[in-house]
N, C-alpha and C positions, 0 to 999 in steps of 0.2 A: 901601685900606679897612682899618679898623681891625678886627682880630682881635675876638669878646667874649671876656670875659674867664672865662667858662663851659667855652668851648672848650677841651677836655685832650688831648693828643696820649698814648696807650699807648706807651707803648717808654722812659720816659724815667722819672719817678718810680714810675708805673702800669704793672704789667704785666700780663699775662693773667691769673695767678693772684689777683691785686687783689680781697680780698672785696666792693667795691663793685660788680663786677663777674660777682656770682655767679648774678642770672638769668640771664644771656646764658649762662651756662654749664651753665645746665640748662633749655637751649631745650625739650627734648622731652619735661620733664615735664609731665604734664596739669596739675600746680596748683603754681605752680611758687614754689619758694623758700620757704612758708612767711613766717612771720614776717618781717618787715625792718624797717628801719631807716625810720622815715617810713611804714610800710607793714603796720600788724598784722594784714591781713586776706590779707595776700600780693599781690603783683602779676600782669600778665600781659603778653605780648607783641605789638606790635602790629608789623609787615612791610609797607617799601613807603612810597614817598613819599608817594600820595596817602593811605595808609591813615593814616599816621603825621601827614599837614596834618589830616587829620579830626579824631585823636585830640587834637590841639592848640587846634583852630577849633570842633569840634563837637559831643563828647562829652560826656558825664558822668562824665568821668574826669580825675583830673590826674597828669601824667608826674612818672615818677623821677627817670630819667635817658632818653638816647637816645646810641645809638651806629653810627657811620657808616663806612664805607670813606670813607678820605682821598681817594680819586678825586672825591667826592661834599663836598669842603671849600665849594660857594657852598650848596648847598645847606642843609649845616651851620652855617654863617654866618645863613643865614637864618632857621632853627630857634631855634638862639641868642638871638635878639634877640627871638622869639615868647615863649620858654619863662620868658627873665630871668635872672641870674643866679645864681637858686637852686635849677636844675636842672641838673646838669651834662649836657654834649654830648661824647661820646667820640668823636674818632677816630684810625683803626686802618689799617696799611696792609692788603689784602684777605690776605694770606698770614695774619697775623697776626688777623684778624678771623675766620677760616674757622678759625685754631687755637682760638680762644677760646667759637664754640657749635658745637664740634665736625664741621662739615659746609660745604660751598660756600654762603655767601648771595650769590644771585647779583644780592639788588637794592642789596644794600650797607646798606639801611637798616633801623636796628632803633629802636625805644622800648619802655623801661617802665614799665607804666602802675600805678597805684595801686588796688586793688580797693577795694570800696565794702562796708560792711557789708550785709547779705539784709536787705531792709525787711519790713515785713509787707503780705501781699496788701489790705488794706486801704488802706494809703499808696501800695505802688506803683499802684493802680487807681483811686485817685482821681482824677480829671477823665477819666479814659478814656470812649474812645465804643467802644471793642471790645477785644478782648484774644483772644489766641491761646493756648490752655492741650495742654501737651503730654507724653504719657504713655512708657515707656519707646524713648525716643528716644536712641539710646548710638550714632547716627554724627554724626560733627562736620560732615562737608558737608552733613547734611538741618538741625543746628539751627543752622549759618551760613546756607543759603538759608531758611529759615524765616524769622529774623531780617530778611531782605532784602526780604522781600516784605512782613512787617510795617511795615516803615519807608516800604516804598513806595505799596502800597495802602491802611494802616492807618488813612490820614487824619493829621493834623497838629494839634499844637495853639497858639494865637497866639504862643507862645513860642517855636517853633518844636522842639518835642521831639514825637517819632513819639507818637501820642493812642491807639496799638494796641500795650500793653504784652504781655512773652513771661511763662507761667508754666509754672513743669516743675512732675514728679511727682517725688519721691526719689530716681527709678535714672535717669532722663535725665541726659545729658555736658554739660561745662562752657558756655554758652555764649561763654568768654573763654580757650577754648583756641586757639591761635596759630590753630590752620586755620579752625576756624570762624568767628573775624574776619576771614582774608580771602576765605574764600567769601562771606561778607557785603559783603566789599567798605566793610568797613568799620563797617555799620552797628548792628554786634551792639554798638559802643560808644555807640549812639542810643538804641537801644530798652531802655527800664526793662525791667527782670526779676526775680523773684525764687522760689521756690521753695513748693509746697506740700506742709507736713509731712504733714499728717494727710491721708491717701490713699486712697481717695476720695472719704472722710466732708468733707474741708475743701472738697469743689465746692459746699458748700450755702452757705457765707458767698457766694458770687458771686450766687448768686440773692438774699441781703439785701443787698447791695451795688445790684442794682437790674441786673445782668447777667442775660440770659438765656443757660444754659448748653446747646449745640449739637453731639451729637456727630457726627463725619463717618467714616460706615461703607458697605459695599459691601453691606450685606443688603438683600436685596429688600424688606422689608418696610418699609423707611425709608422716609420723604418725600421725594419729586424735590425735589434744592436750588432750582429754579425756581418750585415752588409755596410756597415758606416764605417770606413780607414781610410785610414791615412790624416786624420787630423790633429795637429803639432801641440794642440795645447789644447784641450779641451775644456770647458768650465759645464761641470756637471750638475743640475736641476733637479734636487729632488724636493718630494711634497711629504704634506704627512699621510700617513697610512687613512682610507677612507676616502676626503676630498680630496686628494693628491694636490698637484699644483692647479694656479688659478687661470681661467683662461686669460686673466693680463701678461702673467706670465709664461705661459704658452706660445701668446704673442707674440713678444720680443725675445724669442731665442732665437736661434741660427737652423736648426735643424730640431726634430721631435724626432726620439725612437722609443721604442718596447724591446722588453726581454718576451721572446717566444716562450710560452709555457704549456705543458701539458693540459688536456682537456677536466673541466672540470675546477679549475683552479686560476682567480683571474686576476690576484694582485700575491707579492710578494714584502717580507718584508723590508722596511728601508734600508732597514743596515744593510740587507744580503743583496737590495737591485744595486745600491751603492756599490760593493764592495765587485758585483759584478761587470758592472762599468768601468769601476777603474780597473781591474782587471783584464779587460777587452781593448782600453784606450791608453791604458801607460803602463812604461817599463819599469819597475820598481827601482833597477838599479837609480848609480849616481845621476845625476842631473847634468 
């Protein structure tokens, strides 16, 4: 089988120190590398064979480069011939791969992906049937399961792109930090997302947008999520675990409800009120 010609072996012209090679070398920044080359918006890193066939078959995103443990050369071979020849495919033997992002990768397989310019909440929400809006949320396992359960339950559109876009508030973490693509499992590169500047005041474009905005709180005073239907488009409010949402946010929603919980037990976690909500409010199927 013929080699592609994408394929670069490290040790030989390219070394670790190679600036082409400078995400992987600053794996553990949250935003990482800045500017690049092909890349003004910076990249991000995606881990894991199936995460990285995703990021190539399913995303909305398109690869830098990708870089592999030579153990892992059919593999690479077959990335290769996905990606084209205008994405280079590094591989490294594993000593020399753990030298170069600093730590053990024990799945061998790395990609970097190309970020996408923050659209405005108008563009990414268009055609959506729900959207998940999320307030100081600064852990990366809760807005990679977040991500996951939007992709899952969020419903679908004939395109086949998640129709349950993610939207943060200012101080929420990256959703294209290494971890929280693979708590997602990948899907944080599915689901559109972008960011809302003006905070709390910009929840009110979602109500002219034709969303109804729902936040999800544990005060008694809120609506049993079971008695709240029939609404067409929901845009779902959660907070972080602790001080949930803010009362400015609170504010300008449309409705407040709670998930009824047994005695004894007075918050849940966010992935799982999430995931219950959109389960109670949208159809998974097509859009």
């Amino acid at each position: 089988m013929k080699t592609p010609t994408n394929i670069i072996l490290i040790g030989g012209d390219i070394t670790p120190e190679d600036d082409r090679l400078i995400e992987y070398r600053q794996l553990r920044e949250n935003r990482l590398a800045g500017p690049l080359e092909g890349a003004p918006e910076g990249v991000f890193i995606a881990e894991g064979d199936k995460v990285v066939k995703l990021l190539l078959e399913q995303s909305l995103y398109q690869p830098r480069s990708l870089l592999l443990a030579d153990t892992r050369k059919k593999l690479a071979v077959e990335f290769a011939e996905m990606v084209g020849p205008g994405v280079p495919v590094y591989l490294a033997t594993r000593p020399v791969m753990d030298e170069i992002v600093g730590f053990p990768i024990h799945r061998g397989v790395l990609a970097s992906g190309i970020r996408r310019s923050m659209e405005p909440v108008s563009a990414v929400l268009e055609g959506a049937r729900a959207c998940v809006v999320l307030e100081g949320l600064s852990n990366h396992d809760n807005v990679g399961g977040v991500m996951r359960v939007a992709a899952a339950l969020g419903g679908v559109s004939v395109t086949g792109v998640p129709a349950c876009p993610l939207l943060l508030d200012p101080t929420s973490c990256d959703p294209l930090y290494r971890k929280s693509i693979r708590v997602s499992m990948g899907h944080a590169l599915r689901v559109p997302f972008t960011r809302v500047p003006d905070w709390p005041r910009g929840l009110a474009e979602l109500s002219q947008l034709g969303f109804t905005t729902i936040a999800l709180t544990t005060d008694e005073d809120a609506e049993p999520i079971g008695e709240v239907g029939g609404i067409e488009r929901p845009a779902v409010l959660l907070g972080a675990e602790g001080p949930g949402l803010s009362q400015g946010a609170q504010e300008s929603v449309d409705v407040r409800v709670r998930i009824p919980m047994s005695a004894g037990v007075d918050s849940l976690n966010v992935v799982t009120a999430g995931a219950i909500a959109l389960s109670k409010m949208v159809d998974p199927g097509l859009a």
